[in-house]
N, C-alpha and C positions, 0 to 999 in steps of 0.2 A: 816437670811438666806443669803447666801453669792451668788453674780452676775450665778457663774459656775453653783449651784445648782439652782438655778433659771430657767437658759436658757432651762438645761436638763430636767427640768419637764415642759415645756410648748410642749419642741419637743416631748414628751411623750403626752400626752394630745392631742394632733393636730392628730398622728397619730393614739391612739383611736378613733376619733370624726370620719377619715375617711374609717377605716375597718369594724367599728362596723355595722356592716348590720344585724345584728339578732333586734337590736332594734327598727331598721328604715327602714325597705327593698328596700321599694321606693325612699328614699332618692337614694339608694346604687345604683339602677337600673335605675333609671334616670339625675343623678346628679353624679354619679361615674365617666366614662371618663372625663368630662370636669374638674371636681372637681381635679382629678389627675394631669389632665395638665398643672390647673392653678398652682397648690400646689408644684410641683415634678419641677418646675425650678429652685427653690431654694436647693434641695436636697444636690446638688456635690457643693453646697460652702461653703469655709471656713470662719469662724465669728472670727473676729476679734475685739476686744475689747481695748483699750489704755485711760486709765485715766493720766490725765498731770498732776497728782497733784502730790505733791513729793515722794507720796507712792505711785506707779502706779502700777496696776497689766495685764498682758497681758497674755491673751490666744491666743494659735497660732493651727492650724488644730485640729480644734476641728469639728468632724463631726458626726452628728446627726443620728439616727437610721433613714432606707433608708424607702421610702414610696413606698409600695406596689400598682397597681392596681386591680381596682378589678379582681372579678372572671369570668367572663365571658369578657375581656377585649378582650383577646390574639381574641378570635373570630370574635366579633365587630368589630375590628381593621381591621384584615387579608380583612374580606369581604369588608368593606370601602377602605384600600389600594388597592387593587386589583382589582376595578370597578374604583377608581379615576385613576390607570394605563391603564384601559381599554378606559378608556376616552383621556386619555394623547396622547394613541397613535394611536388614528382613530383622531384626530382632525385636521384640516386644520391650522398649524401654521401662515400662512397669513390672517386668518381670523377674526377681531375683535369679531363676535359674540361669535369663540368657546374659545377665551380668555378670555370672561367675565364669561361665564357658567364653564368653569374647576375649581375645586376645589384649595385652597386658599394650593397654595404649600409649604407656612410655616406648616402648620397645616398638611401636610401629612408627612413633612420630622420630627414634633413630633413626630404622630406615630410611624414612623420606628425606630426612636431613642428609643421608649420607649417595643416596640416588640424587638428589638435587645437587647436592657438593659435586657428585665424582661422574656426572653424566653427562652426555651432548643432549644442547638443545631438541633433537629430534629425536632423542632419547625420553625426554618430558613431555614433548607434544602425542607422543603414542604412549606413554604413562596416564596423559591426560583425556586425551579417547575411549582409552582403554574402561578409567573410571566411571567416565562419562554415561561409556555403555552398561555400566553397573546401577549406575543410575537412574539410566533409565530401565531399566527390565526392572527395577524396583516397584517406582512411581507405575509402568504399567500392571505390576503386581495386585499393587493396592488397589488402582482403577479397575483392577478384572476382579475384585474381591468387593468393591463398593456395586460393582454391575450384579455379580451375583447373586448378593445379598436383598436388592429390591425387592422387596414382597410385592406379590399382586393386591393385597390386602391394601385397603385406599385408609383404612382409618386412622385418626389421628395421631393416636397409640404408634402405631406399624411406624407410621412418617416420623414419630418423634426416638421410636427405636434408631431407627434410621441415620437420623442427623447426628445420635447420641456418639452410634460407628465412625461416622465420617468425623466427629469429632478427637472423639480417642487413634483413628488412624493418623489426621492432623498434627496431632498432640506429639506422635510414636514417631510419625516422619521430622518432626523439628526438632524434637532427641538427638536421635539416630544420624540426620543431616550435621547435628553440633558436633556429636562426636567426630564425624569424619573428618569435618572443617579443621579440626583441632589438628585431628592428625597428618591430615596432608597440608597443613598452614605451611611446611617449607615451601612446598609445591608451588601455594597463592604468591606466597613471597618472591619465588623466582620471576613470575610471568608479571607480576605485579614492577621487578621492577626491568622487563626485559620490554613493557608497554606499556608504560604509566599512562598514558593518555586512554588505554580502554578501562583502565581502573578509574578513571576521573568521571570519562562520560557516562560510565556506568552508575557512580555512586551522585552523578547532580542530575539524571535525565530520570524522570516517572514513570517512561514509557517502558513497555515490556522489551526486553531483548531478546531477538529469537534463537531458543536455545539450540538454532542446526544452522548455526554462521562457523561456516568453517576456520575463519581465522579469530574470530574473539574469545579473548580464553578466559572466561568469567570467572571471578572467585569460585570457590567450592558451595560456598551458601547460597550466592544469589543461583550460578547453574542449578543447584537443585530444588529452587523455589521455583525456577523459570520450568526445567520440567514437572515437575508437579504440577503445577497450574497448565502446564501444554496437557500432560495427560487429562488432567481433572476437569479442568475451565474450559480447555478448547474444544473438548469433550462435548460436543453437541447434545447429546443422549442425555450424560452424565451432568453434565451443567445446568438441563431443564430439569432432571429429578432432584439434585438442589436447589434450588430455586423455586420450584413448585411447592418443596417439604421446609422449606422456609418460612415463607407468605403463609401456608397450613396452617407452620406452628404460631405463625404473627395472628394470623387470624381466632384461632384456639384463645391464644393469650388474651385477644379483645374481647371474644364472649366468654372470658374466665373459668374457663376451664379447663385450663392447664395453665404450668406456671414456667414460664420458658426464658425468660431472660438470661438467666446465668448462661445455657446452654447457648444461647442466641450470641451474647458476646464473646464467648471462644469461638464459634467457626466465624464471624462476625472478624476476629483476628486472623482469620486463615485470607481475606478478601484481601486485608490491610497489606498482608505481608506480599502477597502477590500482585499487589496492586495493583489489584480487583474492584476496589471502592464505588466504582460507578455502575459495575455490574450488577451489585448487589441492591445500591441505592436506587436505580430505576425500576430493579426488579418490583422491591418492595411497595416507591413508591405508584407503579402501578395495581399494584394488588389492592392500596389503600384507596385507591381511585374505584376500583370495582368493588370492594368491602362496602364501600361509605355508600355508591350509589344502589344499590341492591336495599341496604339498609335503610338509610333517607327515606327514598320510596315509599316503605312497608309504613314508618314511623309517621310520616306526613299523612298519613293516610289513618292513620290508628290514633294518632296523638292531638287533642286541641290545641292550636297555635302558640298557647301560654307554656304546656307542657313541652311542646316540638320546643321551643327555646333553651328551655334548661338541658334539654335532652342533647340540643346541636353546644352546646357552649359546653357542657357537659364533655361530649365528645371531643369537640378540638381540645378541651383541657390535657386528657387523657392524651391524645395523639401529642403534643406539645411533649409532654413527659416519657412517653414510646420513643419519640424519635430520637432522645438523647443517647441513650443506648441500642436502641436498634438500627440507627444509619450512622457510616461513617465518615460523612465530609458534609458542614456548611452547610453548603448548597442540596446534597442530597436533603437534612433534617428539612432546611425550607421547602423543599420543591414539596415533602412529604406533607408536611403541616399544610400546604398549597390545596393537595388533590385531597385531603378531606374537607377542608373547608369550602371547596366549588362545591363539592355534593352536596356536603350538610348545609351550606350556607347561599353561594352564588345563585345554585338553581332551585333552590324554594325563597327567594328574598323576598318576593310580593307575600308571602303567606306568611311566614314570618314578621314584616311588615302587618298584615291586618290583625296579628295579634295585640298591636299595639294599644288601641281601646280596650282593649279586654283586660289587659294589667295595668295600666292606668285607673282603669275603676275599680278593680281589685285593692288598688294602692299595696301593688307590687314593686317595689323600689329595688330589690334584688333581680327580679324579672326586668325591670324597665335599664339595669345597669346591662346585664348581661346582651339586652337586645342592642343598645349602642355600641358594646362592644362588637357583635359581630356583623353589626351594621357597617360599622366602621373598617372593619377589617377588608371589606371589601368593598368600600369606597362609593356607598351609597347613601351618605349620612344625607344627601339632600332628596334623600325619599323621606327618609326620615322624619326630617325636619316636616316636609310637605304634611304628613302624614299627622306631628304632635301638633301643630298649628289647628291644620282643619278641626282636630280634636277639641283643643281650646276653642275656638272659634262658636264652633256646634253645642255645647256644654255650657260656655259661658254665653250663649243666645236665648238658651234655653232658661238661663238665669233672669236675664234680664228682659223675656219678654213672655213670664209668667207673673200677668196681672193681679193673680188671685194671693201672692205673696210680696208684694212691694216692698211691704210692712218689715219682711228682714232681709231686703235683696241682698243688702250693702253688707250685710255678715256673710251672706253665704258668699259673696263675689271676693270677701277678705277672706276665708275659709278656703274657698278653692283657689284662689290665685298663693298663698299658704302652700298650699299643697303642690302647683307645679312652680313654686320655687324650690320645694324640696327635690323636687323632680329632677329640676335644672340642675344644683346643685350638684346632687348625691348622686344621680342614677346617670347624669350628661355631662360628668364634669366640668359642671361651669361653662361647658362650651360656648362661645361668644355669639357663635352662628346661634345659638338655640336661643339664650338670651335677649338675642333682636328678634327673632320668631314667636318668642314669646310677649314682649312689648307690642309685636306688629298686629299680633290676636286678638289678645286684650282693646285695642284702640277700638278694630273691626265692630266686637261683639260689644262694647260700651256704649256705642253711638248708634246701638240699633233701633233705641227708643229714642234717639235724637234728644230729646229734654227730660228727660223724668229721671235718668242715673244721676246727671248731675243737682237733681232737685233733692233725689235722697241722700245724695252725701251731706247736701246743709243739712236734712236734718238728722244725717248719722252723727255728722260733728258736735250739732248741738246739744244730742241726747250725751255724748262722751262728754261737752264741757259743762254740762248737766251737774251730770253725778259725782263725773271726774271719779280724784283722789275720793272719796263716799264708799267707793267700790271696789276700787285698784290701786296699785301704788303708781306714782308719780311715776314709775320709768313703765311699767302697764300703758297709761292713760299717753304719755308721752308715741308708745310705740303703735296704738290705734292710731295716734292724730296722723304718725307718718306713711301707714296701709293706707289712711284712706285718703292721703294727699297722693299719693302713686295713682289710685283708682281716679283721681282727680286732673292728673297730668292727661288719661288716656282721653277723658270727654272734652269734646271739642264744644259745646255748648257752657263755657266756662262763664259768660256773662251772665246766661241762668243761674248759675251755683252762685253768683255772685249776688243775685238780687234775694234768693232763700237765704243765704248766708247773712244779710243785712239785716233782714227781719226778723228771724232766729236771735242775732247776737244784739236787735234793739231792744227785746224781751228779754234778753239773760240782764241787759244793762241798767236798764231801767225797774224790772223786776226783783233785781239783787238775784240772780237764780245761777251767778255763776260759780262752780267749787271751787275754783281756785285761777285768781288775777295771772297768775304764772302762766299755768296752761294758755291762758286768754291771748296773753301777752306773744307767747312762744308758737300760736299757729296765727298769727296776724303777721307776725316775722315771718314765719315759711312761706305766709303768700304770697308775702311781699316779696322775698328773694324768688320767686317762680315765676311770678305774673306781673313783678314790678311794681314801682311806689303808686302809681296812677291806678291801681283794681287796690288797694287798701285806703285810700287817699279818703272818702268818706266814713268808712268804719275808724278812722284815726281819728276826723271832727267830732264821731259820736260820742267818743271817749271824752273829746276835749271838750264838747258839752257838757258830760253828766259831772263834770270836775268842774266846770263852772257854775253849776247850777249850785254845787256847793258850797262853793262860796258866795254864790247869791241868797242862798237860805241863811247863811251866818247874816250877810246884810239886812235881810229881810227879820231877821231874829231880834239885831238891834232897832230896827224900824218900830217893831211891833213894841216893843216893851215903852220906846219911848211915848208910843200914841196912847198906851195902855195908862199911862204916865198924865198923861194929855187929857185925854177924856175921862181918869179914873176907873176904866173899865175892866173889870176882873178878865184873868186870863183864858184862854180855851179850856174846856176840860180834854183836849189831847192837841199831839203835835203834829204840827204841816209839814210837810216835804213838798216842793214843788221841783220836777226836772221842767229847765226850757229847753225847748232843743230848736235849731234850724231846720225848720223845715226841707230845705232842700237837699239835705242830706240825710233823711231816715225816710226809711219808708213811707206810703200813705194809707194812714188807716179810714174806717167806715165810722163816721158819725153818729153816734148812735145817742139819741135822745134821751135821758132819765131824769127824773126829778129827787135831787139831793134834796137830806134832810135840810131842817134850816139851819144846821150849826155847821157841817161844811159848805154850806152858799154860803153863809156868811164869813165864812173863812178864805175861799174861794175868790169871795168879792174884794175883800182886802190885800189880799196878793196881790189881784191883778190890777188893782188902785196905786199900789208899790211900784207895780211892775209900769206902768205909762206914767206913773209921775218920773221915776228915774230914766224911761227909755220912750221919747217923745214922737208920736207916730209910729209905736210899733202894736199891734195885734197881739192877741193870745188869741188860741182853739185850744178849748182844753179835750183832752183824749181820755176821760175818764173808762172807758172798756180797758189802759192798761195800769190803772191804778191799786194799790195794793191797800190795806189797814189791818192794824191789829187791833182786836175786840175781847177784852178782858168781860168773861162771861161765869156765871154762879149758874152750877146745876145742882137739884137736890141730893142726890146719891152721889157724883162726881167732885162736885166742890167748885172750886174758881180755877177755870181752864183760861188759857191767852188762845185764842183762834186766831190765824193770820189765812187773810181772804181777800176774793178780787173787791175792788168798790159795790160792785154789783150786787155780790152775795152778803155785804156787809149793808147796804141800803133794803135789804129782804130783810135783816136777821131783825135791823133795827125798827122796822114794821111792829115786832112783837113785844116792844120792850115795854108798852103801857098796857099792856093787855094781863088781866086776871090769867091764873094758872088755868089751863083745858079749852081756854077760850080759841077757836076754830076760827081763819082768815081763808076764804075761798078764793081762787086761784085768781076769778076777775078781781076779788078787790087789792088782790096783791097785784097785778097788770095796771089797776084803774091809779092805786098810791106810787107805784114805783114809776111808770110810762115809759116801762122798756117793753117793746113790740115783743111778741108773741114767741119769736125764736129765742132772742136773748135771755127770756124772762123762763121759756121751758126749761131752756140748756144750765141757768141756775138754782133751779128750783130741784131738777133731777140730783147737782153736784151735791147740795144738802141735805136733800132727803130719801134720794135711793143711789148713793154711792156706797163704798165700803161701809158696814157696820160702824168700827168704829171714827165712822167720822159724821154719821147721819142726826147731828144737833135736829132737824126738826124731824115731825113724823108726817108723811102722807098717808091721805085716808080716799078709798081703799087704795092699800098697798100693792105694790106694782112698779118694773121700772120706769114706765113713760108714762109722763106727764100730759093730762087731758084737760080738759077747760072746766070739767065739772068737779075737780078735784079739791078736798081740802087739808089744808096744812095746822099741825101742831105742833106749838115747841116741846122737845123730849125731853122731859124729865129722869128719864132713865138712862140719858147719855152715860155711857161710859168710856173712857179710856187713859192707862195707866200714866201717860203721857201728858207733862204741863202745856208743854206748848206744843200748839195741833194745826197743821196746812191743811186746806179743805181745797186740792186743786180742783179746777173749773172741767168741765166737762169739751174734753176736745174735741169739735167738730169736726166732720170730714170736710174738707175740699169740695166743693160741691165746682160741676162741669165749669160754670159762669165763672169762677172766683180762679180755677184753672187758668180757663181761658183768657179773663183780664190780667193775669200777672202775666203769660204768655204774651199777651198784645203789649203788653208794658216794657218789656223786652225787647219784643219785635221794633217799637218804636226806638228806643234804643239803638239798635243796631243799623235803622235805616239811621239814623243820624250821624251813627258812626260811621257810616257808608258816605255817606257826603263828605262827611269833614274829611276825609283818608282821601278822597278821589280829588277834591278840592286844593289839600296841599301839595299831590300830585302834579295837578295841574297848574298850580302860582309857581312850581321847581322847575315843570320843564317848557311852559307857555306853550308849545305844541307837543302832540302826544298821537302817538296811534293807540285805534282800537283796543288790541289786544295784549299792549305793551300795559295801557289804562289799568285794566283788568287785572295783567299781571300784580303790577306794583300797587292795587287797592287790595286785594287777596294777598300780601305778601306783608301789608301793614295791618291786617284785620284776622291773620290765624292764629293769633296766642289768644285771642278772645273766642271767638267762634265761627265756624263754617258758612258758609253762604252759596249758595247757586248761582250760577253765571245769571241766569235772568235775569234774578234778584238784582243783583251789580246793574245789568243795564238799563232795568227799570230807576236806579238812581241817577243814572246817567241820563233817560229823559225827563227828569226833576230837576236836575240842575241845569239842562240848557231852558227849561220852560221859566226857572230861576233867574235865566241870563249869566252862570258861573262859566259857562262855555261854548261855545259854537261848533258847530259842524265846517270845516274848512273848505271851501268851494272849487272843486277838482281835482280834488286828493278826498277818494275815498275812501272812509273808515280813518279819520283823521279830527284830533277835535284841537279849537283854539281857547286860550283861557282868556277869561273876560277880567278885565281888573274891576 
């Protein structure tokens, strides 16, 4: 008998021995299932056979006639599966005891394998009902055990007991559900592949399945997800006391006092799996929407505006950080972040809004960040904006049209404009929009005075090209120059700035008075690139004056030596400087009458004998109010000091130099010797003798700072000061209304000129012109200089036809022709 015939008749024989129940009943009946399950593992394998001898023969899937169970199995079976399910899913899966007593889950997931193997279809479909209804009396179980257990007790505590059960019930039913799954997996697997298409739509569709569709036969896990949640979720009752004990516990958590998160994302997993997600996510965030406004309210009402701020940014932070863990979709966390921010934010934004001065003056930069941010966030930033502007606006008006502080406008308008660029910056991110709101303020509140911002920044400028480097370092001195050219772009009265600025820098020029040629140099460049070569084009000749005058005084050097040469005449006992300057390009100063000693008239008279013999029909004026000298002077207790002084105070000092020690000059005979009027001659007399200590070379008698008519003067012998060389500046006059008002007229003239000439070359370009087109393009060629009134304009307009530059067109109204 050969191996193959061999194997086949034993597996015949085997399967005799275990169906034959007519000859053995009880065998069949008490020894069948087990006998089956020992026997039927080996059933589905294949026997394989390989002799290594050199004749080998191999059998490959050779499979055996299938082993039947008995006849009464399929019943045995079902009732045993189906109490071990019933058992599975009432047990406490934290429980060692009910782990030991549950039945040995290899041996049930045989069964099913072997009911699935050896049963009709309609055999598994009431297997599958049958579970089903296990099922569900389960999940009702649970639900009549979460109903009972609701305390009438509303407090926190109770609700948070509460969620703790439904959690741990949660917990016990997706054990218990796993265990089953496991075990009836054959089960899944038949139906799984008897309708693959409900297993498909099932696992890509989000929507619930209803767990009483008589023909879809769900897996084992989704079926008992889909009832639980029918019992739990659809649960009307049961689904508002979750939900309610939710939002509690959220709400607890927000006033801190309780710490609920952990607990929050295990039932939080009970939503997900059920998918729930939206249920819970609206729940919430409506709860967040009543939390917030209840709150808000109370807070807006309690809190000052500055406070209510950090308190609402405060808030969305927190909610920001809540909802990552307590909602679970996207859309839920926004929607949530959403309905706190309308409370704390949308419906108090005017009030939040008026805190805005308040931390601004504060110089709140963490406050003023936080308020863009929640400005922003709800898409009001152009309140915002309205709101920092007016601020600036208000603020810097108030800068600039308190009289009683002129004297340091220009600091505090660099100080605060300082400050809301920090603002911009730091707390606006740079925002572009705020940026131009803030240039657009600035212009408003700079031009409130019309002439006077732009008069002090000449003389902010000149005070910084002053001292300069003296005081700051060159990148210092450098970064005023460019604050107060910004301050400089906003006024529109820029041909004002331009006429301080000429006079200022004919005095640093002429005076020597300036720190450093660089700086000079480096803000006559910024002008120039801002306002163009034409607004520096005379301050460039001034220069180019005081460098020729230099080399005029080397000519005039050798002149003098050869005449000296000539007439034998000993030299000066000090040296000349003489600047020429054109006229028509420096300022004009006041004549003011003095009588030089005789050694500069005589010095005086020879320059300007130099000066018309070399340059035939031209004039001098000399301008001695801005001339300078140095006066090597002997005190008895101080020694030999150098004094550097105007001419003025040096034609005073030099009054005393014949005079006996204590000898007294009274104020007329200092007026009657020197013949500078009354103001010139107080304003020098005070710089000498009642300025700083140590600079007061003479004494007045009686002491006192102003100077009267009956006053007399002595030189101080008791001068002191540690210092060789000693400036004795000149006492600065105010501005008096007239001297205002003439540089203002001087201006004004100005500007009507430039108003012709602009309307003039207008009209040679286009020979006819309308009215308003006129206007346009003379206002269009005349706003980098300065502003002007429409009047103003048309008042040049009947100047220039009364001129004859253009005519009025005859039947074409508001129409003008140009006159060649």
């Amino acid at each position: 008998m050969s191996l193959a015939d061999a194997l086949l008749s034993r597996a015949q024989a085997t399967s005799s021995a275990l169906f034959d129940t007519s000859s053995n009943p009880q065998a069949a009946s008490t020894g069948g299932l087990a006998a089956f399950l020992a026997k039927s593992r080996c059933s589905d394998s294949n026997i394989v056979v390989e002799n290594r001898a050199p004749a080998a023969i191999k059998i490959a899937s050779f499979h055996p006639e299938k082993t039947l169970p008995p006849a009464n199995y399929a019943s045995q079976a079902t009732t045993q599966l189906v109490r071990s399910v019933r058992m599975l899913l009432s047990s406490n899966s934290s429980s060692s005891a009910a782990t030991t007593k549950r039945p040995s889950l290899q041996s049930l997931y045989s069964t099913t394998h072997t009911l699935v193997t050896h049963s009709s279809p309609e055999s598994l479909d009431d297997l599958y009902d049958t579970i089903k209804i296990e099922i569900e009396r389960a999940a009702g179980s649970f639900a009549t055990s979460l109903h009972s257990s609701a305390s009438a007790n509303q407090s926190l505590t109770s609700k948070i007991s509460w969620l703790t059960q439904l959690q741990s019930i949660w917990s016990n039913w997706c054990d218990n559900l796993a265990l089953v799954r496991d075990v009836l997996l054959p089960l899944d697997r038949f139906f799984l592949q008897s309708n693959p298409s409900v297993a498909a739509s099932n696992s890509a569709s989000k929507t619930e399945t209803s767990c009483h569709s008589e023909h879809a036969r769900l897996p084992i896990w989704d079926l008992g997800l889909n009832i639980f949640g029918h019992r739990v979720l659809k649960d009307e009752s049961l689904a508002q006391m979750i939900l309610s004990r939710i939002v509690a516990a959220i709400d607890g958590e927000r006033n801190e006092s309780i710490s609920y998160r952990q607990l929050h994302i295990s039932i939080s997993n009970m939503f997900r799996q059920l998918k729930a997600e939206k249920v819970l996510d609206d729940a919430v965030a409506a709860a967040t929407k009543a939390f917030y406004k209840a709150e808000s309210k109370a807070s807006i009402a309690n809190l000052s505006p500055t406070d209510y701020v950090d308190y609402a940014d405060r808030r969305i932070l927190q909610e920001q950080q809540r909802s990552q863990w307590c909602l679970l979709t996207d859309q839920g966390r926004l929607d949530n972040v959403a309905a706190a921010r309308k409370q704390l934010v949308t419906k108090h934004a005017d009030t939040i809004l008026a805190g805005l001065p308040d931390l601004i003056t504060a110089k709140e930069l963490s406050g003023l960040a936080k308020i863009y941010q929640l400005i922003k966030s709800i898409d009001r930033l152009a309140d915002l904006r309205k709101s920092f502007a007016e601020y600036i606006k208000a603020h810097g008006a108030s800068i600039v049209n308190d009289r009683q502080r002129d004297d340091d406008m220009i600091d505090r308008l660099l100080e605060f404009k300082s400050f809301i660029d920090t603002i911009v910056s730091t707390g606006f991110q740079r925002d572009g929009d705020f940026v131009n709101a803030q240039k657009d303020s600035f212009e408003v509140f700079v031009n409130k005075r019309e002439n006077k911002p732009a008069e002090l920044i000449a003389k902010f400028l000149d005070a910084k090209l002053r001292s300069g480097n003296k005081t700051m370092t060159d990148q210092e001195l450098e970064h005023n120059l460019d604050e107060a050219l910004i301050l400089f772009r906003y006024t529109h009265a820029k041909d004002m700035f331009e006429e301080f600025y000429k006079r200022h820098f004919a005095k640093r020029l002429l005076l020597n008075r300036s720190a450093s040629s660089d700086a000079e140099r480096s803000m006559l460049l910024k002008l120039k690139e801002e306002c163009g070569p034409e607004f520096t084009a005379k301050l460039e000749t001034m220069i180019k004056d005081v460098d020729v005058s230099k080399d005029l005084m080397d000519e005039y050097e050798r002149f003098a030596v050869k005449q000296r040469k000539e007439e034998d005449s000993p030299k000066d006992d000090f040296d000349l400087s003489v600047s020429v300057l054109t006229q028509a390009h420096w300022p004009t100063y006041p004549n003011i009458e003095v009588a030089l000693p005789a050694e500069l008239a005589a010095a005086a008279q020879r320059f300007e004998a130099f000066y018309q013999k070399r340059n035939s029909g031209r004039r001098l004026h000399w301008q001695h109010s801005l001339g300078t000298l140095s006066i090597t002077t002997h005190f008895d207790k101080a020694g030999v000091k150098e004094l550097n002084v105007s001419t003025f105070q040096a034609i005073v000092l030099l009054l005393f130099n014949p005079l006996a020690p204590g000898v007294k000059l009274s104020y007329v005979d200092i007026r009657t010797q020197t013949g500078l009027n009354d103001q010139e001659l107080k304003r020098t007399l005070q710089s000498l003798a009642c300025g700083q200590i140590p600079t007061r070379v003479l004494r007045k008698l009686p002491q006192g700072k102003d100077v009267n008519d009956d006053d007399e003067f002595i030189f101080n012998d008791n001068f002191k000061n540690e210092r060789h060389r000693i400036r004795i500046n000149q006492i600065q006059m105010k501005e008096t209304a007239e001297e205002q008002k003439s540089t203002e007229q001087r201006v004004f003239l100005d500007r009507e000129l430039i108003l012709q000439a602009a309307a003039v070359r207008v009209l040679k370009a286009k020979k006819t012109i309308k009215h308003s087109e006129l206007i346009t393009e003379v206002v269009d060629q005349i706003k980098s200089r300065f502003t002007v009134d429409v009047a103003e304009i048309k008042k040049v307009f009947e100047m220039l036809i009364e001129k004859e530059y253009m005519e009025r067109v005859e039947g074409e109204r508001g129409v003008y022709r140009y006159l060649a």
